[in-house]
PDB file of the backbone (N, CA, C, O) and the ligand in Angstrom, with CONECT records:
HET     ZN  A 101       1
ATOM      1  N   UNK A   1      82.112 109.693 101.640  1.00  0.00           N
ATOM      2  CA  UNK A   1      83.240 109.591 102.578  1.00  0.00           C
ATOM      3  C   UNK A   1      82.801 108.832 103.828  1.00  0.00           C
ATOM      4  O   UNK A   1      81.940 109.327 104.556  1.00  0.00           O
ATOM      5  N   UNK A   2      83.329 107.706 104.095  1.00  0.00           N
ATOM      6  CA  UNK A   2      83.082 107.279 105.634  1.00  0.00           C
ATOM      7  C   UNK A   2      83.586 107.839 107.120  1.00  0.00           C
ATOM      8  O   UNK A   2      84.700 108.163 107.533  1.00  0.00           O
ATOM      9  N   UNK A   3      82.626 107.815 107.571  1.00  0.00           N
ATOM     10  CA  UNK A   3      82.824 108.550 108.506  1.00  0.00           C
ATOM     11  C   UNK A   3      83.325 107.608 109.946  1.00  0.00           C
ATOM     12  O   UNK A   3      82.933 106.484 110.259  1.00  0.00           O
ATOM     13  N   UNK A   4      84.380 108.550 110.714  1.00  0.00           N
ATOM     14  CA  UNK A   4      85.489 107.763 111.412  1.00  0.00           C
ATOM     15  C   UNK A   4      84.561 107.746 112.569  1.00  0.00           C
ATOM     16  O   UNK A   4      83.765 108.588 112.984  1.00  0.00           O
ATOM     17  N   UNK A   5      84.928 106.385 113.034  1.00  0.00           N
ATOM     18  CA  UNK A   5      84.309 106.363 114.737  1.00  0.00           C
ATOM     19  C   UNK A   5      84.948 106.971 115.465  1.00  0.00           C
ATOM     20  O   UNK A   5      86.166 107.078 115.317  1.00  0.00           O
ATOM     21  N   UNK A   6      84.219 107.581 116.539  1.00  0.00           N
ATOM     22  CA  UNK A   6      85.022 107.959 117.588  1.00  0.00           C
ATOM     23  C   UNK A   6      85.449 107.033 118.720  1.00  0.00           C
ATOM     24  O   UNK A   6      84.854 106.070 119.204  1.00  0.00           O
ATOM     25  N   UNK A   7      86.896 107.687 119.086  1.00  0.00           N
ATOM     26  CA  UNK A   7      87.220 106.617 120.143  1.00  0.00           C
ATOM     27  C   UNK A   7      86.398 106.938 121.531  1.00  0.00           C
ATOM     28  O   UNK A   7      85.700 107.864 121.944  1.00  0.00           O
ATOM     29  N   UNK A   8      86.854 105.685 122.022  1.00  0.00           N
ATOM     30  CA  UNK A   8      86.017 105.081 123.710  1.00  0.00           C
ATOM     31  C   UNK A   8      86.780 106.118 124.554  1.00  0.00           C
ATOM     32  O   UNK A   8      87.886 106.539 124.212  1.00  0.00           O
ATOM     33  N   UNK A   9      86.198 106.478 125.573  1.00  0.00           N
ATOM     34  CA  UNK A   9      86.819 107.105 126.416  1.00  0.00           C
ATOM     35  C   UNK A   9      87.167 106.081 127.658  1.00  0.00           C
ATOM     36  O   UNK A   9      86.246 105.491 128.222  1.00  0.00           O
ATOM     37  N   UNK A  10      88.584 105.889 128.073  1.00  0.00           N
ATOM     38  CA  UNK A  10      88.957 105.045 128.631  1.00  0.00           C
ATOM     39  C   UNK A  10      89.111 105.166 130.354  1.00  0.00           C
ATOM     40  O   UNK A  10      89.812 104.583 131.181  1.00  0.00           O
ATOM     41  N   UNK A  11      88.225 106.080 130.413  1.00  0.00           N
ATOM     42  CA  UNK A  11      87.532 106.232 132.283  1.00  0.00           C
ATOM     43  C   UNK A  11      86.146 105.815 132.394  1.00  0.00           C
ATOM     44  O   UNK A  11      85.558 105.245 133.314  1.00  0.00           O
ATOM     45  N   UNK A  12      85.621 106.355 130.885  1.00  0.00           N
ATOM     46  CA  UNK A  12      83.885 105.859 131.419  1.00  0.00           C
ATOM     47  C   UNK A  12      83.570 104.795 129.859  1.00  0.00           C
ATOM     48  O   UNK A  12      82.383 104.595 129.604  1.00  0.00           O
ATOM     49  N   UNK A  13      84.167 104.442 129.318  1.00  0.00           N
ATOM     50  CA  UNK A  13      83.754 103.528 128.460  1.00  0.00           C
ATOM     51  C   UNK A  13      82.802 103.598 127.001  1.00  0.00           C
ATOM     52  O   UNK A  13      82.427 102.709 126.237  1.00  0.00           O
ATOM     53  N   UNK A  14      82.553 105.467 127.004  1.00  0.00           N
ATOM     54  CA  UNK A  14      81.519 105.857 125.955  1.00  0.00           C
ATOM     55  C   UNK A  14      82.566 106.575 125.165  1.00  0.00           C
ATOM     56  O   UNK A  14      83.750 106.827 125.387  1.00  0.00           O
ATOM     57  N   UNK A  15      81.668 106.850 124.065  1.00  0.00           N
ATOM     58  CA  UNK A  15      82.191 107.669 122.511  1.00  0.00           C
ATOM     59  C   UNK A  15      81.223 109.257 122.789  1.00  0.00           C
ATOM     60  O   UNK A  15      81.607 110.399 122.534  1.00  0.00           O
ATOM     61  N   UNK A  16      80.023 108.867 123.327  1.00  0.00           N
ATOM     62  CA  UNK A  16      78.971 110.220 122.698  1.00  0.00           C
ATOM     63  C   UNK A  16      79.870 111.127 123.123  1.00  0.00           C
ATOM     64  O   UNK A  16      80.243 111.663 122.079  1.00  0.00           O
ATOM     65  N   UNK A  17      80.571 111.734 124.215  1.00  0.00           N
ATOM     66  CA  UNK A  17      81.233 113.106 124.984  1.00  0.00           C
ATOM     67  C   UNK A  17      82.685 113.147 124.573  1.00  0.00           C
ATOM     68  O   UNK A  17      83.458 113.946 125.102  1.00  0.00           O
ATOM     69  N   UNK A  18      82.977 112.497 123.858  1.00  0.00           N
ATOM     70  CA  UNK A  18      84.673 112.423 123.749  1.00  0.00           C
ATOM     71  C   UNK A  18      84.756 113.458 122.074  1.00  0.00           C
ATOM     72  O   UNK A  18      84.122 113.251 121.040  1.00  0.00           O
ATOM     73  N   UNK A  19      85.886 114.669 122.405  1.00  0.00           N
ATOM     74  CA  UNK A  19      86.370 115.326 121.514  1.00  0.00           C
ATOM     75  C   UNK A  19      87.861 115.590 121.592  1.00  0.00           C
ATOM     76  O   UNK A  19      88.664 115.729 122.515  1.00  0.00           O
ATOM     77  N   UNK A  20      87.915 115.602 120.489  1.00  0.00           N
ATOM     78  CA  UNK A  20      89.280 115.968 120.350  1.00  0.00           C
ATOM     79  C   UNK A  20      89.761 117.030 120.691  1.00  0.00           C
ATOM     80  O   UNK A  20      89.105 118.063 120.562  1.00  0.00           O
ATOM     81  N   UNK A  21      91.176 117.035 121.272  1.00  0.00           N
ATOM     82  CA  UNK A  21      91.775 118.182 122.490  1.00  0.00           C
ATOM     83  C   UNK A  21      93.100 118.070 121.686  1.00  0.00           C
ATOM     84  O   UNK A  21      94.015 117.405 122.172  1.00  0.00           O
ATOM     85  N   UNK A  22      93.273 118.742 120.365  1.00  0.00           N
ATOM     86  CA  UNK A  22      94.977 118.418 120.074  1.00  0.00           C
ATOM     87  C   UNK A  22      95.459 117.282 120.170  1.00  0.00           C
ATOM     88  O   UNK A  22      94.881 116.236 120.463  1.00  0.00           O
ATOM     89  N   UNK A  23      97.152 117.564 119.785  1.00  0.00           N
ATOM     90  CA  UNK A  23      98.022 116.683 119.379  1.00  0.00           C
ATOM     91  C   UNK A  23      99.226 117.199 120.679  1.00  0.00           C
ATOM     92  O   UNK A  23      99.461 118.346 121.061  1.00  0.00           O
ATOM     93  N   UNK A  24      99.788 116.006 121.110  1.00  0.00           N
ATOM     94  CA  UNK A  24     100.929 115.646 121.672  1.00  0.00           C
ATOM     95  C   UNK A  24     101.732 116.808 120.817  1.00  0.00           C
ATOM     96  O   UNK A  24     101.679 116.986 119.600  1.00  0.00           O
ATOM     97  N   UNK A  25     102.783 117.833 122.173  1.00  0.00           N
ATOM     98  CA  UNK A  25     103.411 118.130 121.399  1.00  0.00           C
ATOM     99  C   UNK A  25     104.770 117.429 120.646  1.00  0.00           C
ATOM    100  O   UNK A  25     105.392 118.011 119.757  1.00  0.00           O
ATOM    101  N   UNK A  26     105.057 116.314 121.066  1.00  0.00           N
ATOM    102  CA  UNK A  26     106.353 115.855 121.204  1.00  0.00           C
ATOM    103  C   UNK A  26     106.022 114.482 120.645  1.00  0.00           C
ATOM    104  O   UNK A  26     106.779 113.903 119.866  1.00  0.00           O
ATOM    105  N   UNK A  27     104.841 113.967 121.075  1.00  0.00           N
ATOM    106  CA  UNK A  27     105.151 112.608 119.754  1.00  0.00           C
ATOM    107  C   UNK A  27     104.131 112.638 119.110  1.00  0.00           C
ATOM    108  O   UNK A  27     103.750 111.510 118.798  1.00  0.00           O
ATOM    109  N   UNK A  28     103.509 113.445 118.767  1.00  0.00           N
ATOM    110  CA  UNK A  28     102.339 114.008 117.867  1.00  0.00           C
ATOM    111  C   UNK A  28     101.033 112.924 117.827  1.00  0.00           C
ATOM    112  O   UNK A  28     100.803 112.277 116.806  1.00  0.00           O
ATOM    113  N   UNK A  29     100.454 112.836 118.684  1.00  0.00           N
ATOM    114  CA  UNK A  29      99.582 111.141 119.325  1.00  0.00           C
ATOM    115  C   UNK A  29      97.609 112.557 119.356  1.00  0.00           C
ATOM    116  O   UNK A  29      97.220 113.660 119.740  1.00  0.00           O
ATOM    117  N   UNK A  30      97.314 111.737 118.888  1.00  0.00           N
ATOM    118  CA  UNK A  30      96.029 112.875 118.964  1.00  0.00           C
ATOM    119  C   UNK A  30      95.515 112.467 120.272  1.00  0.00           C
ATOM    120  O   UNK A  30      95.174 111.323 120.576  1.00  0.00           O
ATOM    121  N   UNK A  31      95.489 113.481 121.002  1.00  0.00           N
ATOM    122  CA  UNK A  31      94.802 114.026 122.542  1.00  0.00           C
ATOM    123  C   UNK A  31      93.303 114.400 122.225  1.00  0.00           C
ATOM    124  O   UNK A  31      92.910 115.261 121.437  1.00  0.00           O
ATOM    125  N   UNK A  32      92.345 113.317 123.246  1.00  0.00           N
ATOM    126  CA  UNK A  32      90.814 113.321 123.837  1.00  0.00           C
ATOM    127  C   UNK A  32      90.417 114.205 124.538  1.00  0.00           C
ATOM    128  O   UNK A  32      91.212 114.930 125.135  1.00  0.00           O
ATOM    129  N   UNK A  33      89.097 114.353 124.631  1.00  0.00           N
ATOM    130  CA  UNK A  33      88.756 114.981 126.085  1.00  0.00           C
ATOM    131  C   UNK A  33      87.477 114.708 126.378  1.00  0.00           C
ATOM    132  O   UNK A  33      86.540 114.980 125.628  1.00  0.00           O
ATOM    133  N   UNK A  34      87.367 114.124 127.550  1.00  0.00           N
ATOM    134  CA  UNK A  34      86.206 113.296 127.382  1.00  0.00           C
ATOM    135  C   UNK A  34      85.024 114.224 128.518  1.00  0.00           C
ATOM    136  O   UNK A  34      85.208 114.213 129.735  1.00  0.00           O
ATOM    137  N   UNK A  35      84.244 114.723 128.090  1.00  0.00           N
ATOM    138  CA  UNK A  35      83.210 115.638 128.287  1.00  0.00           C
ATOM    139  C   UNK A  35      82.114 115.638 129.597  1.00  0.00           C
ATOM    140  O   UNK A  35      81.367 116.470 130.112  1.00  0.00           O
ATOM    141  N   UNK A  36      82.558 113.832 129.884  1.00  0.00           N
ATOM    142  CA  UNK A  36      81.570 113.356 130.728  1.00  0.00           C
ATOM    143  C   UNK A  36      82.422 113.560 132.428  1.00  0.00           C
ATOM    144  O   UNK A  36      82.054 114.044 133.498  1.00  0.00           O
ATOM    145  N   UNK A  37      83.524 112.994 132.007  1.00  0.00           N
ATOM    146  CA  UNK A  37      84.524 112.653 133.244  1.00  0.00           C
ATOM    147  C   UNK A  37      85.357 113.553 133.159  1.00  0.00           C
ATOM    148  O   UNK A  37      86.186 113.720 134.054  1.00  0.00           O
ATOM    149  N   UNK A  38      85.313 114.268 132.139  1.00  0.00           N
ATOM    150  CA  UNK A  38      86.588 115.951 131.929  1.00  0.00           C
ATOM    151  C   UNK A  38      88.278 115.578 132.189  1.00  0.00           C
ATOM    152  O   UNK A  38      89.225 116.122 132.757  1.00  0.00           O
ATOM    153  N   UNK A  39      88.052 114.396 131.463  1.00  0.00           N
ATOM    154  CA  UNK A  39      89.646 114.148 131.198  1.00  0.00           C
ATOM    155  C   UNK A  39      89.812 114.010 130.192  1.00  0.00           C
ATOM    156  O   UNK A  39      88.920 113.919 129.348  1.00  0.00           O
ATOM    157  N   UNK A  40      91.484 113.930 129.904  1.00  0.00           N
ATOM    158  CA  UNK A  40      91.939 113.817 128.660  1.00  0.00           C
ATOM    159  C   UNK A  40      92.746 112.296 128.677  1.00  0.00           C
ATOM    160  O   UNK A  40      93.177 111.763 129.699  1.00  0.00           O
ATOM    161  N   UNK A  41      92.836 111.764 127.360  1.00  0.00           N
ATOM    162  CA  UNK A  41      93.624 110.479 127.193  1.00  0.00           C
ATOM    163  C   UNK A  41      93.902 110.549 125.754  1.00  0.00           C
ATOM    164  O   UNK A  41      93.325 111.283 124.951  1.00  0.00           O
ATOM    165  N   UNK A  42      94.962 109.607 125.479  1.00  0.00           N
ATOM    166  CA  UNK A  42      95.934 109.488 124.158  1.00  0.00           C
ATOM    167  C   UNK A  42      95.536 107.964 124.308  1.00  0.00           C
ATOM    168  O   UNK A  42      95.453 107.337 125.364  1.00  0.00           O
ATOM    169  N   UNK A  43      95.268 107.423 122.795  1.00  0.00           N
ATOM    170  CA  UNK A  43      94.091 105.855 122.761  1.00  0.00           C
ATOM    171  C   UNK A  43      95.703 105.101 122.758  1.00  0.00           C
ATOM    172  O   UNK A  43      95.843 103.973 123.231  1.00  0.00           O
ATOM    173  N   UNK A  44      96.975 105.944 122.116  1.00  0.00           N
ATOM    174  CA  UNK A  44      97.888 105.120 121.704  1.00  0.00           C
ATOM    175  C   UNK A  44      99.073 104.671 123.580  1.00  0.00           C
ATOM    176  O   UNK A  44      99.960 103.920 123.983  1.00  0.00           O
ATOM    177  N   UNK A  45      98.218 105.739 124.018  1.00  0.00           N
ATOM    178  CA  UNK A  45      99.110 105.910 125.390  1.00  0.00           C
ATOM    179  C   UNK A  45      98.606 104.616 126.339  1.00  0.00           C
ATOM    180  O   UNK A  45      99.201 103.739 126.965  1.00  0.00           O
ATOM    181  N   UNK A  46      97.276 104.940 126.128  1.00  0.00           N
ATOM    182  CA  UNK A  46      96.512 104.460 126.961  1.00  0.00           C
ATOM    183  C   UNK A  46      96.579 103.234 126.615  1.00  0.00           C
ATOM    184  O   UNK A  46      96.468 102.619 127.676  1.00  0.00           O
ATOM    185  N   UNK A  47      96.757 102.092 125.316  1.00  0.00           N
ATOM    186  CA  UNK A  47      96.945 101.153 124.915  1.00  0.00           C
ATOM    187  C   UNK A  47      97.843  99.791 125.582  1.00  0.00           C
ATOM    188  O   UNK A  47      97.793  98.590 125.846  1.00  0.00           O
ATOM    189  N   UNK A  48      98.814 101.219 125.622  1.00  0.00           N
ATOM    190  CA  UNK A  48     100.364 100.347 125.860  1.00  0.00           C
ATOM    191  C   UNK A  48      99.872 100.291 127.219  1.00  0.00           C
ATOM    192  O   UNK A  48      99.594  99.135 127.538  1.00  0.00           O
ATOM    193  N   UNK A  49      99.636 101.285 128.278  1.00  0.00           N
ATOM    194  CA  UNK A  49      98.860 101.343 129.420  1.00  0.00           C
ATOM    195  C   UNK A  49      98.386 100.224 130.468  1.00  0.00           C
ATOM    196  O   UNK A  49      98.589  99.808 131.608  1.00  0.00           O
ATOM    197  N   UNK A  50      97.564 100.003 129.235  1.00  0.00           N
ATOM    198  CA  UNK A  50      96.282  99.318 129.868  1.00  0.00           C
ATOM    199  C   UNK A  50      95.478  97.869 129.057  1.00  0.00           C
ATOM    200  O   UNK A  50      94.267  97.772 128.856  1.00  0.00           O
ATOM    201  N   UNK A  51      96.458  96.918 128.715  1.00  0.00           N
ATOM    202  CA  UNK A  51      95.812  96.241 127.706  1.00  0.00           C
ATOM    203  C   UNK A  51      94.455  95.370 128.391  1.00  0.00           C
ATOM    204  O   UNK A  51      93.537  95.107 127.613  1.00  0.00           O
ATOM    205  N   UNK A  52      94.365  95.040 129.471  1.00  0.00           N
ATOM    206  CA  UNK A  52      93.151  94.802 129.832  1.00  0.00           C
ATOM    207  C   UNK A  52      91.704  95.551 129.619  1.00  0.00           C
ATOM    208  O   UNK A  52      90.540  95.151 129.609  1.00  0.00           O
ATOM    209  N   UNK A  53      92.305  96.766 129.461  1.00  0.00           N
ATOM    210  CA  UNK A  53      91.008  97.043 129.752  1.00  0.00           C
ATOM    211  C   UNK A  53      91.000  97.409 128.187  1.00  0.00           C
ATOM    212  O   UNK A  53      89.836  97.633 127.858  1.00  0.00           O
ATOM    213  N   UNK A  54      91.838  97.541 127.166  1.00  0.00           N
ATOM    214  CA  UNK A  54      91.694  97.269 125.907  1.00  0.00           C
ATOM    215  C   UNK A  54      90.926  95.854 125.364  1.00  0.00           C
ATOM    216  O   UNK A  54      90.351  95.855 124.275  1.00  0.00           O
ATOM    217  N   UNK A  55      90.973  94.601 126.261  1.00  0.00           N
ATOM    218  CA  UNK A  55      90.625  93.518 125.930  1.00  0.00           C
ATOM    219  C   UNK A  55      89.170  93.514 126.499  1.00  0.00           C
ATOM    220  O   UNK A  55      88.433  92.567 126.225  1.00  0.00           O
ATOM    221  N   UNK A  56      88.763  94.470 127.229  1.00  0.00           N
ATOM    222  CA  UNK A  56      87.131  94.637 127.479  1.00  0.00           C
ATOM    223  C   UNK A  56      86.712  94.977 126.801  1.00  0.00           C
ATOM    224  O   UNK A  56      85.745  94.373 126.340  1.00  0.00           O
ATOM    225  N   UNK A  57      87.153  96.235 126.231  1.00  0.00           N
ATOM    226  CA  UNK A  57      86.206  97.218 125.168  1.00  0.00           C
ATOM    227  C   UNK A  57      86.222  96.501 123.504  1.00  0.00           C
ATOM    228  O   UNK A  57      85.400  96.672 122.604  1.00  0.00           O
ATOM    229  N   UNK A  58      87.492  95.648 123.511  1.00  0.00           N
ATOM    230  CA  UNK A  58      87.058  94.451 122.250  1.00  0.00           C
ATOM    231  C   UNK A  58      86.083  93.916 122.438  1.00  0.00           C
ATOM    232  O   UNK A  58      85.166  94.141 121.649  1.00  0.00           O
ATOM    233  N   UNK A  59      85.828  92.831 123.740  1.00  0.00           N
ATOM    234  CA  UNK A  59      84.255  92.069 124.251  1.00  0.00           C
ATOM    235  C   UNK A  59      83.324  92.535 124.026  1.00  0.00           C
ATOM    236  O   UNK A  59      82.457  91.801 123.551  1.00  0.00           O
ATOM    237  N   UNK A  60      82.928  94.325 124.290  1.00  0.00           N
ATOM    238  CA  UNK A  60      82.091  94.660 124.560  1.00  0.00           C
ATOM    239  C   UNK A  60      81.777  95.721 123.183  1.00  0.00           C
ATOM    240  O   UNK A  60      80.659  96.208 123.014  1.00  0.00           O
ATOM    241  N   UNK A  61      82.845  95.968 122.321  1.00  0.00           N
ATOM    242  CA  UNK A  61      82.300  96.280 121.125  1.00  0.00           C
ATOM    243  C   UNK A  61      81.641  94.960 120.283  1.00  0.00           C
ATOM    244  O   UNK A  61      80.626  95.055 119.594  1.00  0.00           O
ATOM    245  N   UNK A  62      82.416  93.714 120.474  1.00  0.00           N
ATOM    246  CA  UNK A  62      81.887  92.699 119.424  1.00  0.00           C
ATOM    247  C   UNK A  62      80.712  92.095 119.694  1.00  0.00           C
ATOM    248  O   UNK A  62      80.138  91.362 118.888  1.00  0.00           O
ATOM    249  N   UNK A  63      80.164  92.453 121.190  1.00  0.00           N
ATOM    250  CA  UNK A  63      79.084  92.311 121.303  1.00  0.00           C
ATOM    251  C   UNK A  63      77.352  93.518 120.662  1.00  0.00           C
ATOM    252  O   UNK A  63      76.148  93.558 120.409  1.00  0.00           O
ATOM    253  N   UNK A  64      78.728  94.271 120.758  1.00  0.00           N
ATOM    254  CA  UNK A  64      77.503  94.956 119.785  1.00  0.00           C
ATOM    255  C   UNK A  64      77.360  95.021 118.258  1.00  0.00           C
ATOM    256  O   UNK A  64      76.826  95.945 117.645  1.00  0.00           O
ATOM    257  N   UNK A  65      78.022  93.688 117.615  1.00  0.00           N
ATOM    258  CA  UNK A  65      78.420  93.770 116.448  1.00  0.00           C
ATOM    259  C   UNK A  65      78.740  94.648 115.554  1.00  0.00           C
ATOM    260  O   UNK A  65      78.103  95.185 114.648  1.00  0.00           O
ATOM    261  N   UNK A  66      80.148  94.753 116.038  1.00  0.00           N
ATOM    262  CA  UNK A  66      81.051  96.050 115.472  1.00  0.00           C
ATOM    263  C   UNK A  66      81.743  94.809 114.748  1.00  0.00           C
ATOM    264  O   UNK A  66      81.533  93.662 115.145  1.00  0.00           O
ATOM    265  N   UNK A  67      82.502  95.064 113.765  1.00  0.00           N
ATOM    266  CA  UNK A  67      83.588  94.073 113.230  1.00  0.00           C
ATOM    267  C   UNK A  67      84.926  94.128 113.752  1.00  0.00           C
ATOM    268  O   UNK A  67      85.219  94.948 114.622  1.00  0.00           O
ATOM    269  N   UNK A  68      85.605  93.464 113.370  1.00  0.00           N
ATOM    270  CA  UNK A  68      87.161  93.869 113.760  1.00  0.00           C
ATOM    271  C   UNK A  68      87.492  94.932 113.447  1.00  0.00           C
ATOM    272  O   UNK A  68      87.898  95.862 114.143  1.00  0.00           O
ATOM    273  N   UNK A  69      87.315  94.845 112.222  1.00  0.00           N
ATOM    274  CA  UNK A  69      87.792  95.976 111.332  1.00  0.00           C
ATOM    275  C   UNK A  69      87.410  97.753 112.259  1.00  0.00           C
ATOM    276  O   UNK A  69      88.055  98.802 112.251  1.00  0.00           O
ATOM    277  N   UNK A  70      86.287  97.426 112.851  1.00  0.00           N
ATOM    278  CA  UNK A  70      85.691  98.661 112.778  1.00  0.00           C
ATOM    279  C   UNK A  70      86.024  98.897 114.192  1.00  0.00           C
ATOM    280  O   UNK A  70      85.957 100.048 114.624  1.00  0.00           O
ATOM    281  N   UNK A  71      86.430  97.770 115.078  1.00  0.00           N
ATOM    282  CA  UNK A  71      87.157  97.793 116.573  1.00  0.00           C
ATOM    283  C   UNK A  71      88.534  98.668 116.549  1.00  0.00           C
ATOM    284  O   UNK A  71      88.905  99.697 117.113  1.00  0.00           O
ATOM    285  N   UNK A  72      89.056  97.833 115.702  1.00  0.00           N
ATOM    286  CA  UNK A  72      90.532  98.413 115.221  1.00  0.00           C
ATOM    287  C   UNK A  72      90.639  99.966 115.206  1.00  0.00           C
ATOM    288  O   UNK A  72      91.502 100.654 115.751  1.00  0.00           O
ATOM    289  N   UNK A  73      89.043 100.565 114.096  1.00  0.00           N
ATOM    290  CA  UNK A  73      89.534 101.839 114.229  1.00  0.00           C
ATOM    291  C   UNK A  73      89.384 102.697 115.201  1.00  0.00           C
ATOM    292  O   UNK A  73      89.963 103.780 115.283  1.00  0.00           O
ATOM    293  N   UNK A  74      88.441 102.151 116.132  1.00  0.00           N
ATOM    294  CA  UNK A  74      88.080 102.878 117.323  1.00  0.00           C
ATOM    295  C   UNK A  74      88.839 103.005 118.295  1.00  0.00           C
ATOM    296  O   UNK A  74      88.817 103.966 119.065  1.00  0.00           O
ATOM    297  N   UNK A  75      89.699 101.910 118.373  1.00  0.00           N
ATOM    298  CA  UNK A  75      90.508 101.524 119.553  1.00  0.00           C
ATOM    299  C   UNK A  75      91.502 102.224 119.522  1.00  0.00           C
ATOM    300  O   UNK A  75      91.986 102.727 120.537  1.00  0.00           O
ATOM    301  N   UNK A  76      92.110 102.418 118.003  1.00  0.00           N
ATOM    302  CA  UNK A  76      93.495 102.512 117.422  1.00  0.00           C
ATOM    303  C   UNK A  76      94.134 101.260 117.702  1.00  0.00           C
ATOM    304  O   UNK A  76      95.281 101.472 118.094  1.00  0.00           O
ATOM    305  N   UNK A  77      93.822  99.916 117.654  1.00  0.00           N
ATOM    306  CA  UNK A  77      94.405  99.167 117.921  1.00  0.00           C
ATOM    307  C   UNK A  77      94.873  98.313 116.596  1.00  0.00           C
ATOM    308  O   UNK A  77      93.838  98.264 115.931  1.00  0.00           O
ATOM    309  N   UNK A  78      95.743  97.721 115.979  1.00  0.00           N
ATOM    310  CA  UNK A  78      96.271  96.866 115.026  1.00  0.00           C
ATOM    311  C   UNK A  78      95.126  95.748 114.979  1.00  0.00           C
ATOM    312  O   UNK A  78      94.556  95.302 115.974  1.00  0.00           O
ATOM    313  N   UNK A  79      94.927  95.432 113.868  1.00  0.00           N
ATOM    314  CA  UNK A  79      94.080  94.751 113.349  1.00  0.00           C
ATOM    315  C   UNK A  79      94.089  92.832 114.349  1.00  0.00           C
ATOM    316  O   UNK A  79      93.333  92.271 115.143  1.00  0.00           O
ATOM    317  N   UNK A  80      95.380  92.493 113.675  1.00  0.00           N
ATOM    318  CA  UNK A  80      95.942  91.389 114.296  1.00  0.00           C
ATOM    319  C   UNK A  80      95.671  91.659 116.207  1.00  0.00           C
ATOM    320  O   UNK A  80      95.338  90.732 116.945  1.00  0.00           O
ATOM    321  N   UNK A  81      95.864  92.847 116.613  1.00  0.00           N
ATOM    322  CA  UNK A  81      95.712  92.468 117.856  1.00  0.00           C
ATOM    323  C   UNK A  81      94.360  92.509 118.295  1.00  0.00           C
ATOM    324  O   UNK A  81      94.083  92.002 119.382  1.00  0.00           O
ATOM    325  N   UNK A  82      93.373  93.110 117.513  1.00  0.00           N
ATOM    326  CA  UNK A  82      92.179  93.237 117.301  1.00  0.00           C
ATOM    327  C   UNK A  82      91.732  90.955 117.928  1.00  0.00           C
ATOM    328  O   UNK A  82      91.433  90.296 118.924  1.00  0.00           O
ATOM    329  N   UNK A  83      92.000  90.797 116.536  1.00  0.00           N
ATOM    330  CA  UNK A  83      91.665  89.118 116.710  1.00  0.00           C
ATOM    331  C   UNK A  83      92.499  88.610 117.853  1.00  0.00           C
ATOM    332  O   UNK A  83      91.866  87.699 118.387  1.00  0.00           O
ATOM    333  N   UNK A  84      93.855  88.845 118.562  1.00  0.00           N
ATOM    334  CA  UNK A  84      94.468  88.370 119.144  1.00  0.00           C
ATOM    335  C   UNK A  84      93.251  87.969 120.261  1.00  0.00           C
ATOM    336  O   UNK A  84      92.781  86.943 120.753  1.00  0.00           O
ATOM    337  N   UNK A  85      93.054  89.375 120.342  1.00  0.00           N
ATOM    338  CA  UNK A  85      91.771  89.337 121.944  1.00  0.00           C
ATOM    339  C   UNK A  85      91.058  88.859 121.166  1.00  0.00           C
ATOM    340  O   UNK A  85      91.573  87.742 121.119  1.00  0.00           O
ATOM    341  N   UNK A  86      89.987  88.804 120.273  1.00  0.00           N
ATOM    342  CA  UNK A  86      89.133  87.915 119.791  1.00  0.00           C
ATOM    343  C   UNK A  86      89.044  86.346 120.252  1.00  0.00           C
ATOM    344  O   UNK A  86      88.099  85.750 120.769  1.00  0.00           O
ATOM    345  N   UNK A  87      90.103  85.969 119.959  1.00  0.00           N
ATOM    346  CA  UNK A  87      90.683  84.168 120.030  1.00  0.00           C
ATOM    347  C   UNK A  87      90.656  84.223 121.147  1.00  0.00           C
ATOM    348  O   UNK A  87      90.968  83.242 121.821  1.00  0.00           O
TER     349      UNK A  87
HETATM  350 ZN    ZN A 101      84.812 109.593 130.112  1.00  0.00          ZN2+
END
C-alpha cells in the first residue's frame, strides 16, 4: 500500500508536526493541526485562500524532487494546476 504524504502546514511550511484534527462539519474538507505553530488549516480552504503561497510550496517541493504527481497529493492541488505553476 502506498503511503500518503502528508500535507504542508501552511503557517510554517513543514509536514513532520501536522495531524489530522477531523472533518469540516458542513463541507466535510479534512481539518490539520499543525503541532509546531498549534493551528489548524483545511489544504482545500487554504488553496482557494492563498494561491501564492501555493505557488511557493510547488517551487520548493520540486526542488526537492518531488514529482508533480506527488505535489498534487500533498498540496491537494489538481494535477493540471500542479504544472500550471510549474510553466
Ligand atoms: Zn505549522
Amino acid at each position: 500500500m502506498m503511503k500518503m504524504p502528508k500535507p504542508i502546514c501552511h503557517h510554517c511550511n513543514q509536514t513532520r508536526r501536522v495531524r489530522k484534527h477531523g472533518k469540516g462539519r458542513i463541507t466535510g474538507t479534512q481539518r490539520y493541526y499543525c503541532q509546531l505553530c498549534k493551528k489548524t488549516f483545511q489544504t482545500k480552504y487554504i488553496y482557494k485562500a492563498n494561491e501564492a503561497l501555493i505557488a511557493r510550496q510547488v517551487t520548493r517541493l520540486l526542488s526537492q524532487d518531488n514529482t508533480p504527481e506527488m505535489i498534487s497529493t500533498v498540496l491537494q492541488v489538481g494535477l493540471t494546476k500542479v504544472r500550471y505553476y510549474i510553466l
